[in-house]
N, C-alpha and C positions, 0 to 999 in steps of 0.2 A: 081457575084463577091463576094468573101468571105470574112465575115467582118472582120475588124481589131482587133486583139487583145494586148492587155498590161498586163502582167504578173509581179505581185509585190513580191518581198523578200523583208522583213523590220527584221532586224537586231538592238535590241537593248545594249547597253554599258553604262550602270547609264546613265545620261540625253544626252548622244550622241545616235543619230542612224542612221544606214547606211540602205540606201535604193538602192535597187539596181530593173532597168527596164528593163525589155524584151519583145521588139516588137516594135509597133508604137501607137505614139503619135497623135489622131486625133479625129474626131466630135464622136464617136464611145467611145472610151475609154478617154476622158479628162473628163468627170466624175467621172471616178474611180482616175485615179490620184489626183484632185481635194479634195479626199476624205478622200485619204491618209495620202499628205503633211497636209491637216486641222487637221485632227487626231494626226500627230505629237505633232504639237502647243499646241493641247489640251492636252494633254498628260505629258508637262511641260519640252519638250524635248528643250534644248540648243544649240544645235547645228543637225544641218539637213545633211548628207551629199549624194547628190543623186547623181547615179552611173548609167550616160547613155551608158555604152563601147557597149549594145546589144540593144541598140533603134537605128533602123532605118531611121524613121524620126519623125518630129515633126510639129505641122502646126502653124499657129500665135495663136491661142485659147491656146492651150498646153503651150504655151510660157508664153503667160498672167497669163496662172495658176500659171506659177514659177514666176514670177516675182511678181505677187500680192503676194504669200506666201511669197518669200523672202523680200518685204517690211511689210509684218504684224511681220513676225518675228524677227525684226529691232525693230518693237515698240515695243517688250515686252524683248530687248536685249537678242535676240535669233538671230544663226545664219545660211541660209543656204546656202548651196555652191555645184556646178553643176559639176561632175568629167568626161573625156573624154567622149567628145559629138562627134558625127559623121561630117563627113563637111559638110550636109547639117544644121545641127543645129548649128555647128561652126558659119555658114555662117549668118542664123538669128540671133543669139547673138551682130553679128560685124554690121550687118544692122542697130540692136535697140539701141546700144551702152549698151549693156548688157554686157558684156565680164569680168565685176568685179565680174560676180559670177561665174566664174570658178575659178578653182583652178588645177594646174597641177599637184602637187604633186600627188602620187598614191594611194589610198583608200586600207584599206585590203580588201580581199575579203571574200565574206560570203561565208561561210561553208553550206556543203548539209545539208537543213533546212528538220525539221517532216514540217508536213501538218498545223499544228498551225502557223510556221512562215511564209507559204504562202499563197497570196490573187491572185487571178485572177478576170478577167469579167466575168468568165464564175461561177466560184464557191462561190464568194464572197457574202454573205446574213446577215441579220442583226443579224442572231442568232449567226456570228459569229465573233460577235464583241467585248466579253468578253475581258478584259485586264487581260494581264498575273502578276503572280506576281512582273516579274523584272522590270516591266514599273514605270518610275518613275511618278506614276499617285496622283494627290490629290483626295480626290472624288467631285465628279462632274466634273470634268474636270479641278479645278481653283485649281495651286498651290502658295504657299507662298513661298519666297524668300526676302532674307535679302541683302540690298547693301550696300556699300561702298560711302563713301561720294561723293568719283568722281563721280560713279553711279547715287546716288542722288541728285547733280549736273546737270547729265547730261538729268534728269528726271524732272524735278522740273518743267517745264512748265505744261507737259501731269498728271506730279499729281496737280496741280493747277485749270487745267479743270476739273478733275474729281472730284475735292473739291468743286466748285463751281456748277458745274450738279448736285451733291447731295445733294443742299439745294434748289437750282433755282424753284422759283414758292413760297416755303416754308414761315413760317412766320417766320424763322429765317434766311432767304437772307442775312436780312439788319447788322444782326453780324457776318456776314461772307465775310469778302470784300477779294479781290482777294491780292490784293498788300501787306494785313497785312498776311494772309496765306501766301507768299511767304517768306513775314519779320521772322515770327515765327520758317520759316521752314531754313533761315538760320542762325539765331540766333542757334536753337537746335542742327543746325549740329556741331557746336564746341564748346557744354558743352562733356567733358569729360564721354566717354561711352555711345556717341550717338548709337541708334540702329534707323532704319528704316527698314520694311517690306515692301513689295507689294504683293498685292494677283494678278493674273495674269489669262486669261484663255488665247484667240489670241490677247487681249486688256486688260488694268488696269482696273481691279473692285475694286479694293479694297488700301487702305496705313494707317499706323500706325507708330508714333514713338513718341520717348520719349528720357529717361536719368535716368540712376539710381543716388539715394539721398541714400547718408547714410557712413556704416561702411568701404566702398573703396574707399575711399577717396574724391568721387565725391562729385560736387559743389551744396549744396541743395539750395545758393539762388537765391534770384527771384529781382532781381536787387538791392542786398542788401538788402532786407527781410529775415526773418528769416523759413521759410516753414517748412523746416525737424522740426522745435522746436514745431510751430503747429500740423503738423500731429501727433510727438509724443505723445504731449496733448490727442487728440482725440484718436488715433487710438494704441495707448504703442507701437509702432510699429516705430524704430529708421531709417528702411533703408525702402524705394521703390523707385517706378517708377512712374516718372514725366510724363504719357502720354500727351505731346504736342498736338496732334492730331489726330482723329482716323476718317477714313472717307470709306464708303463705297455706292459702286452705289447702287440705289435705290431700282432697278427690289428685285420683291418678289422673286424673282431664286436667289438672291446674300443675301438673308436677315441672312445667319449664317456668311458670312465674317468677321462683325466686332468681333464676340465672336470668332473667330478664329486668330484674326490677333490677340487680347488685350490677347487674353491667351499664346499666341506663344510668345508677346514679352516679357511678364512677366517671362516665362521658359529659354529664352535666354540672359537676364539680370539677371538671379537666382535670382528672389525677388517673395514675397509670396503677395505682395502689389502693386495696382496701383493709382495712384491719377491723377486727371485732374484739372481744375479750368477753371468756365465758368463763361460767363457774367450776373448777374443774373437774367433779364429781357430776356433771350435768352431761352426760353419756350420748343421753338422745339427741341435742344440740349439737354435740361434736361431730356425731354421726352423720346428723343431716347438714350442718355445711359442709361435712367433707365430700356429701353426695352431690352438695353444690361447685365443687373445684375447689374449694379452698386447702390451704396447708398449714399443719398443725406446726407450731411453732416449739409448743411449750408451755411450760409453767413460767412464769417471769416475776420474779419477785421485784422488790423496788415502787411499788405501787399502791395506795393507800386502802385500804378495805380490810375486813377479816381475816380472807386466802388471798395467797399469790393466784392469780387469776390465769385462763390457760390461752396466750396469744394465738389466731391466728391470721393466715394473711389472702390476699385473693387479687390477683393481678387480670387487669381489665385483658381483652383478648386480643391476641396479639403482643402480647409483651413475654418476654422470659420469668422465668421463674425467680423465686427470691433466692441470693445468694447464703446458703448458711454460715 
């Protein structure tokens, strides 16, 4: 009996790609499928759209594999979607109540691809797995992406766990509670010129945000505190960026996120300045933005809360340091 084979064309379009199948779907080749769709994810593709019109059939494992990808690409509000499937795979769809991830509409179709746009079981090896230039690829796999308040909205629970995994065990747990992390994060969403990132691989490693203070009119205070007139003080430095919270998973594979997410959001608010403000007994916080570049300012009294809270500052790259 001759074994099965699946024949892959991937077709990229900035963060859309079209993926298009040839053959069958089985113990044999749901490997390579498996590898694919992953690779898109990784990739920081948006929208998925795979094109079974030349798959014969497909088995329940095969099916799992789309259905697991289209729920992980869900989490990272990524989409994919399954274009004329055969009726035997019609048929398994309608069994699992899968049939939301079709889409009837028609897919363009991919143009005769060079040999770089194609993957088979038979040719596919790790040497060649280089990423082309049009791929919207971050390196390592984990891209940044900026949301919308709905977005971050619609987020806020899964960055909430991630906030709190990143301290869990820590000796800074106990300044880190889940329900005031929430509070902060809806409060920030409606100062004027909220920005939110997420760093993203098939799962949230990473989230930053803040608010710019200063000459555009936004609102520099802190519950009727005076901040921008402080950091002035310190820093001659009239406008930045209020980073609220910056939080990153822990794995040593993820340790450049937060210097990428604090520097990204600094160049998307155009400001040459970031500020945070911690609690001053929160050790592990201070610790880990200073592992970030940031500089310890102090304790700064003048500001409304319990404690004088402990400034610091984070100058995008490229800039001098703050004046003391």
């Amino acid at each position: 009996m001759a074994l099965s084979r699946l024949d892959i064309h991937r077709r990229n379009r900035g963060e859309r790609t079209l993926v298009t199948l040839a053959g069958d779907i089985g113990p044999a080749t749901t490997p390579l499928l498996r590898a694919a769709v992953e690779q898109c994810l990784l990739d920081g593709v948006t929208e998925i759209d795979i094109d079974l019109t030349t798959v014969g059939s497909c088995d329940a494992r095969g099916l799992d594999v789309l259905l697991s990808a289209a729920w992980r690409a869900g989490r990272v509000h990524a989409r994919l979607r399954l274009h004329h499937p055969c009726a035997q795979i019609a048929r398994l769809l309608d069994a699992t109540g899968s049939t939301s991830l079709l889409l009837t509409a028609p897919v363009s179709p991919v143009p005769p691809t060079a040999s770089s746009d194609h993957m088979s079981t038979a040719t596919r090896g790790p040497e060649d797995r280089a990423r082309r230039p049009d791929q919207p690829v971050l390196r390592d796999g984990i891209r940044l992406r900026r949301l919308t308040r709905r977005q971050a909205e619609d987020m806020r629970e899964d960055i909430a766990d991630l906030a709190a995994e990143s301290v869990a065990g820590t000796v800074g747990e106990a300044y880190h509670d889940r329900g005031d992390f929430l509070h902060r994060l809806a409060v920030t969403a409606h100062r004027r010129g909220f920005a939110l990132l997420v760093a993203e691989t098939t799962v949230l490693v990473g989230c930053a945000f803040g608010f710019p203070v200063g000459s555009d009119g936004s609102d520099g205070r802190q519950g009727g505190g005076t901040l921008q007139e402080i950091i002035q003080r310190l820093t001659s430095c009239a406008r930045f960026v209020v980073l609220t919270q910056v939080v990153a998973h822990p794995h040593a594979q993820h340790r450049d996120i937060a210097h990428r997410l604090q520097q990204r959001l600094l160049t998307d608010l155009h400001s040459s300045l970031g500020v945070t403000l911690l609690h001053p007994a929160d050790r592990g916080a201070r610790a880990a933005f200073s592992s970030w570049g940031w500089q310890i300012m102090g304790e700064v009294v003048g500001l409304p809360g319990p404690v004088a809270p402990c400034v610091l500052t984070l100058y995008a790259e490229g800039q001098p340091w703050a004046r003391r």
